[in-house]
C-alpha positions in Angstrom: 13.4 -17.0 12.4 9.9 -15.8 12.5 7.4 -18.6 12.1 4.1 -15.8 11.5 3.6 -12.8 10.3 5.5 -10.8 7.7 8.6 -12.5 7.0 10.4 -10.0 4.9 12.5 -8.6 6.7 13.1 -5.3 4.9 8.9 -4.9 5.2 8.9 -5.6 8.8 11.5 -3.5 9.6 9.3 -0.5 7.8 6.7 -1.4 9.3 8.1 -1.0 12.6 9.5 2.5 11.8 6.1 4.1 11.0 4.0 6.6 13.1 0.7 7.9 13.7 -0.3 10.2 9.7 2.7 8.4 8.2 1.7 7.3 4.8 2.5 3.8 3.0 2.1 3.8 -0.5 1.5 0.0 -1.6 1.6 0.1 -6.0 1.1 -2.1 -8.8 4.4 -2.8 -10.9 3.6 -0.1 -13.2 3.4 2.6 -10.5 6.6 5.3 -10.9 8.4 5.3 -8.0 8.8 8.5 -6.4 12.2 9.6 -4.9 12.2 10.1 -1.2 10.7 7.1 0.3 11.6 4.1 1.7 11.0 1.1 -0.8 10.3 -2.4 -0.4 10.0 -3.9 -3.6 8.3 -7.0 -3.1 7.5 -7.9 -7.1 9.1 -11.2 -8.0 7.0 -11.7 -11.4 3.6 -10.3 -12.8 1.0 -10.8 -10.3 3.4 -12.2 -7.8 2.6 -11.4 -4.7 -0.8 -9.9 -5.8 -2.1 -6.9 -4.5 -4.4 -8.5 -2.6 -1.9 -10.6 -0.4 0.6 -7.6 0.3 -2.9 -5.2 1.5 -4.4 -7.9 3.4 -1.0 -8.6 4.9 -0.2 -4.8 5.9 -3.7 -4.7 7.4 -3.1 -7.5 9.6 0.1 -5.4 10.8 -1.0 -2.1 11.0 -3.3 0.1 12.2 -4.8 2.3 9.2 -7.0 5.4 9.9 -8.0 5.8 5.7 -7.0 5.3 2.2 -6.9 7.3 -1.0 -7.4 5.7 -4.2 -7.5 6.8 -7.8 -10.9 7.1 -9.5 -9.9 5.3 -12.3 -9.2 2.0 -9.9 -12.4 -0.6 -10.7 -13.5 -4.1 -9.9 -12.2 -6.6 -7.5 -9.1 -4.1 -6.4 -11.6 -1.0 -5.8 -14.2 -4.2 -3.7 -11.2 -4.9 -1.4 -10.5 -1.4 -0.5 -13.7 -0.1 -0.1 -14.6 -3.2 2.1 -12.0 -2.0 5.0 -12.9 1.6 5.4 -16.0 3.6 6.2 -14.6 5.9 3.7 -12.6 6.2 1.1 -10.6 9.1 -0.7 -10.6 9.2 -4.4 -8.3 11.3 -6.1 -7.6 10.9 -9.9 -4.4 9.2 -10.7 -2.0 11.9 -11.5 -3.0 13.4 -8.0 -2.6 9.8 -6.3 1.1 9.7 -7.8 1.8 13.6 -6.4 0.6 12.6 -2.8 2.9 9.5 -2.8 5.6 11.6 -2.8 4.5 12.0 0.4 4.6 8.4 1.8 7.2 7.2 4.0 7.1 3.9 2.5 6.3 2.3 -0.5 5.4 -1.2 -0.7 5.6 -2.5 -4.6 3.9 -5.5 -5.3 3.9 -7.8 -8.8 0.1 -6.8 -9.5 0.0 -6.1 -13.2 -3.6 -4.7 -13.0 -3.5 -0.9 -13.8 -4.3 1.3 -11.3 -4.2 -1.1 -8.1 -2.5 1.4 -6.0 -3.4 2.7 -2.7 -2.3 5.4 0.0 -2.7 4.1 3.2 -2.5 6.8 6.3 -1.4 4.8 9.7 -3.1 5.5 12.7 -2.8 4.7 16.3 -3.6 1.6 18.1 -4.7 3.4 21.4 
């Protein structure tokens, strides 16, 4: 068994299957799910595991060339985001839920804050 890292193994399995411009989608618990992609559904109750924990841990696993967030997305959640990336894409929310029917994955965590959602686009490590 692992001793590091992410331990889920559905997630790190994902994880492992994504490419350079694939897209992971990782949503609030509120979030509609679009049909299509590959979902790991982490929630196990509200706010558990936070937003926070599931972005912080894809960061540490993957390589992310930029994010796309909705406008309406404030505080703390926006802070976090916004503190990774030289830039970042703001879309309202009804666009952010067309574009993740683009996403290859969708990672749902138990954050019951509306609007803590975010489209991450993978990059390469080279």
């Amino acid at each position: 068994m692992k001793k590091s890292g992410i331990l889920n193994r559905h997630l790190a399995g994902a994880l492992a299957e994504l490419g350079h411009g694939d897209e992971v989608l990782v949503c609030d618990a509120g979030m509609p799910i679009p049909a299509g992609p590959r979902v790991v559904d982490l929630a196990f109750r509200a706010g558990v595991p936070s937003f926070a924990e599931v972005f912080a841990g894809l960061l540490d696993e993957l390589v992310i060339e930029g994010a796309t967030v909705a406008t309406e997305l404030r505080g703390p959640h926006l802070d976090l985001v916004e503190g990774q990336f030289t830039r970042v894409d703001l879309v309202p929310h009804e666009r952010l839920k067309e574009l993740s029917a683009g996403a290859r994955l969708v990672v749902r965590t138990g954050e019951a804050s509306p609007y803590a959602n975010v489209l991450l686009r993978c990059g390469v490590f080279f």
